[in-house]
C-alpha positions in Angstrom: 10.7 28.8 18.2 8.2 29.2 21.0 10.3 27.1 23.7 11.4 24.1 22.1 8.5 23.9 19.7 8.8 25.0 16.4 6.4 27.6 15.4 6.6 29.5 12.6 9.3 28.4 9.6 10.0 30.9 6.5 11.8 31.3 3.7 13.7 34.6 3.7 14.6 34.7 0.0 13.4 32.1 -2.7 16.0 32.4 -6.0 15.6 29.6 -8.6 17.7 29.1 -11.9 14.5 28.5 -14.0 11.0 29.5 -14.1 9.7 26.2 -13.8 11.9 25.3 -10.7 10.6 29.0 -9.1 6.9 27.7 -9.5 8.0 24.4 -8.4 9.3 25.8 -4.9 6.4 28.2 -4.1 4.0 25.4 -4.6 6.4 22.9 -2.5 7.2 25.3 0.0 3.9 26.1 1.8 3.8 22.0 2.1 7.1 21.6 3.4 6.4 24.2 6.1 3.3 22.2 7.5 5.5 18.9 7.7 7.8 21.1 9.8 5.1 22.3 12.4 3.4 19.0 12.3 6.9 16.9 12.6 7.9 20.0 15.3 11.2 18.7 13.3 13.3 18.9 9.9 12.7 15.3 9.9 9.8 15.7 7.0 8.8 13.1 4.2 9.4 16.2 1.3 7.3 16.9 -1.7 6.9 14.0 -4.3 8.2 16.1 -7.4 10.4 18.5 -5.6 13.2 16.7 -4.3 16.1 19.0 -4.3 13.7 21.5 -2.7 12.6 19.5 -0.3 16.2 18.0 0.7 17.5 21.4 0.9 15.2 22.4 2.6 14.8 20.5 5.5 19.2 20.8 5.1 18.6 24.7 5.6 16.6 24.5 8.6 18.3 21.6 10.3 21.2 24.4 10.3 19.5 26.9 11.4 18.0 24.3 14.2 21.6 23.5 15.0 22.6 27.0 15.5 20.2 27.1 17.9 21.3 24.1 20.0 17.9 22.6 19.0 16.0 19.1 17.7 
């Protein structure tokens, strides 16, 4: 956070059941990131395809947004 403005989103540690879900998420994950910083918000649209990736994700840093006292 830079302010209120969301700046810079990562994903500390990526652990998948499956290899196909792993290649899934690092392909979803760089999109998801640009929704953030364009939305400025976890309020994103997702990744057609990667559902549970993108719902917990936007979940995971709607927490971490909350811990803050933030959006």
């Amino acid at each position: 956070m830079t302010g209120s403005r969301i700046t810079y989103v990562t994903v500390p540690a990526l652990q998948t059941a499956e290899p196909f879900s792993q290649q899934l998420s690092e392909q979803a994950i760089p999109l998801l990131r640009s929704q953030v910083l364009a939305a400025d918000s976890a309020s994103i649209n997702g990744v057609s395809g990667a559902t549970f990736t993108s719902e917990a994700y936007a979940t995971s840093l709607q927490a971490a947004l909350d811990k803050l006292h933030l959006k």
